[in-house]
N, C-alpha and C positions, 0 to 999 in steps of 0.2 A: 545368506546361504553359502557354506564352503565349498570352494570352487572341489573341481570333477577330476578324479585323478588325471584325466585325460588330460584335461588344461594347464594343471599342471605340470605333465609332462612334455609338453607343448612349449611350455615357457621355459625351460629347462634347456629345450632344443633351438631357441633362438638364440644362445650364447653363440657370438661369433658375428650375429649381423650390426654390432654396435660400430660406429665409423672409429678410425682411428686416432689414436692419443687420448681416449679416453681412459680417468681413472678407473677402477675399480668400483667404487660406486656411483660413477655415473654409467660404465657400462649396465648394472643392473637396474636403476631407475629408466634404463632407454631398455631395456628389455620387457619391464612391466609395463612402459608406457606403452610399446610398441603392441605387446598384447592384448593392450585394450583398444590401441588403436583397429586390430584384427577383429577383432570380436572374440578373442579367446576366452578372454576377462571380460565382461557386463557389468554393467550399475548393479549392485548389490552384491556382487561375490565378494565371499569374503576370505583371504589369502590367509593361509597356514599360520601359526603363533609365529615368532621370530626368531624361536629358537628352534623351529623345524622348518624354515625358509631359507634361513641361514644357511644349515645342516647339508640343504639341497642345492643351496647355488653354493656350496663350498666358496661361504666369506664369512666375517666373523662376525658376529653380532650388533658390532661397532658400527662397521660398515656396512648393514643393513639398515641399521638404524639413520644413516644420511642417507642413503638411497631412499628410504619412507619420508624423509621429511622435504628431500627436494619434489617428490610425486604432491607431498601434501600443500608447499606454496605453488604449485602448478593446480589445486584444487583437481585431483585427481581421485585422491583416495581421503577418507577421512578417520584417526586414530581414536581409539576410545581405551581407556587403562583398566584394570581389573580381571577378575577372574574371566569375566564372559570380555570381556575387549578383542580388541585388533584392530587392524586394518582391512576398511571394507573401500569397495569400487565407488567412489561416486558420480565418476560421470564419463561421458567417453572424448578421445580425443577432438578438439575442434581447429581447425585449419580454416584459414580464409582462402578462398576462390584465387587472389593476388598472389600469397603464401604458394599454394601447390605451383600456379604458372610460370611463377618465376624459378620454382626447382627445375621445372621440366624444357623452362628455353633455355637455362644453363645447361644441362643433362644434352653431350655431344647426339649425334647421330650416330655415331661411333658406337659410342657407350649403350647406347638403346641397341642397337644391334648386338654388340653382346651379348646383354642381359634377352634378348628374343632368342639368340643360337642355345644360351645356357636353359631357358623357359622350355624351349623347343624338346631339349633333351632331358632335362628333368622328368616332363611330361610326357615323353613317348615311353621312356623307361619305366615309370612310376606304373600309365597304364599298362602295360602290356605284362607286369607281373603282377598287377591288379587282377586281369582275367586269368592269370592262374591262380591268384594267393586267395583271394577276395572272400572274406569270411559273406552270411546271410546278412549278419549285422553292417557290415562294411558299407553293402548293396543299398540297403535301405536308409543307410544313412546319406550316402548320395542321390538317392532318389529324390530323400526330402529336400535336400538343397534345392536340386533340382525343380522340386514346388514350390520352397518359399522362393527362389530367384522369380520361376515366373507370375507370381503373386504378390510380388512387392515393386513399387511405385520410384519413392525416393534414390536417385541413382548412387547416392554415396553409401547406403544399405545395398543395394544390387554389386555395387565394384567389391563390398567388402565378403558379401556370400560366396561370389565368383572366388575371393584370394579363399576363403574358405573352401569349395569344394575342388581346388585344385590342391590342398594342402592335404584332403580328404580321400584324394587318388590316391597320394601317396603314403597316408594311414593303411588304405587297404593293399597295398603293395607290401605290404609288412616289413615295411626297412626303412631304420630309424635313421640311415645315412640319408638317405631320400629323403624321407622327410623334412629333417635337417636344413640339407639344401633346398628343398619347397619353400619353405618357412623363411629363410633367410633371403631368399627371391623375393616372396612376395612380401617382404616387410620393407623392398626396396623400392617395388612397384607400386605402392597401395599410394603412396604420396602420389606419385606421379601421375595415375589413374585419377584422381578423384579432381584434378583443375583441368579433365577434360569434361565436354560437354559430350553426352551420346548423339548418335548419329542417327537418321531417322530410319526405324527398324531394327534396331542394334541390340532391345532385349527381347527382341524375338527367334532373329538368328542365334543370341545366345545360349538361348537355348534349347533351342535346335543341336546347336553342336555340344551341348551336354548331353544332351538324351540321346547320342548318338555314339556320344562314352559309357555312356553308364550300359545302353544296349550291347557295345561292344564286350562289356566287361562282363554283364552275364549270361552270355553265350560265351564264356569262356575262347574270343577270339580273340589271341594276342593282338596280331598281325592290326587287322582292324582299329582296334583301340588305340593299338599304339600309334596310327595313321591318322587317326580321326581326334587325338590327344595334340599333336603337334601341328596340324592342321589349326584346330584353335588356337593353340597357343601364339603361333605365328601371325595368326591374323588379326588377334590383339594387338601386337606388337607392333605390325604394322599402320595400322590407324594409328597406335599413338605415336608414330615417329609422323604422321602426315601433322597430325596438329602441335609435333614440337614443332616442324618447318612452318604450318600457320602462325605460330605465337613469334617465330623470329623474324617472320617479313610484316610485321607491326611494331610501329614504337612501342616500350616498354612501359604501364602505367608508373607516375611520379618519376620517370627516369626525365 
């Protein structure tokens, strides 16, 4: 299936969260990766020809052509040639439990508190023109988040809904700068979220304080939203900086 225009302008909007001294086609192969690692991109979407991918990530065809073929020895995406070909999704990112914990006992307290003050304000901003901007369609699409988060089990599915419907405030906030910067947050955070373990009650408060946004949001009350947006966000932030201090007052595994 070809992917949604949405998603692809999604992907589009994560130029900028690639770490640095990266070439040019590794910055875009960490851009696709990273959206599947979101769930922007799914197993079976299938991404634009290459000369309209190209076109859109302004690089040349060259250098798409290496960005596809590092995603393809990473068994990401798989290429097929001809009239009907391309490149389709085949599978989603996989990280080992070891992998995430050692990003996140690296990742200062410092650094986690930034990235919570910048969460924090992302997110009170994003809502609070949410409940003025917020189309029908916006509404309902956070709503469903809001079901499937509380209807789904697996918590590395639940962390990735969560970066999804905060990426989804700021869709409905109607501002691609925001978004932007949501996107490029949570494509910092999703690593670091997923080698922690949940806390007991933690996707039920969660969502609690979604449905507490989304309520905010269509009652069109900034004020609220935007209190009840950074309210969560903080408090995510918080837990994970308690289990980066758990992970460094433990020896490190094979260290």
């Amino acid at each position: 299936m070809a992917i949604s225009t949405r998603a692809l302008d999604l992907l589009l909007l994560l130029r900028g969260s690639e770490p640095e001294g990266l070439g040019r086609a590794e910055q875009v192969s960490y851009q696709i990766e990273t959206a599947i690692l979101m769930g922007i991109l799914t197993e079976g979407d299938r991404l634009p020809t290459e000369s309209v991918l190209a076109g859109e990530l302004g690089i040349s065809p060259i250098t798409l052509r290496q960005s596809l073929a590092a995603l393809r020895a990473k068994g990401l995406i798989e290429t097929s040639r001809g009239r009907s070909g391309g490149s389709v999704i085949r599978r989603q990112v996989e990280l080992s439990d070891s992998q995430l914990q050692h990003k996140l006992r690296k990742t200062s307290t410092e650094s986690l508190r930034d990235l919570g003050d910048l969460g924090a304000a992302i997110a009170a901003m994003s809502a609070r023109l949410a409940a003025r901007r917020a189309d029908p369609q916006n509404v309902e699409h956070l709503e469903a988040l809001v079901s499937h988060h509380s209807n789904t089990v697996e918590e590395r599915a639940r962390r990735r809904i969560d970066s999804r419907f905060h990426v989804a405030i700021s869709i409905a906030a109607q501002s691609s700068r925001l978004t932007s910067a949501a996107l490029q947050l949570e494509a910092e955070l999703m690593t670091l979220w997923w080698g922690v373990p949940a806390h007991s009650g933690s996707a039920d408060e969660l969502v609690k304080q979604h449905m507490a946004i989304v309520e905010a949001i269509k009652g069109r009350d900034g004020d609220v939203a935007a209190r009840a947006a950074e309210r969560h966000s903080r408090s995510e932030i918080e837990f994970l900086i308690e289990q980066h201090l758990r992970l460094t007052m433990r020896p490190e595994e094979g260290a």
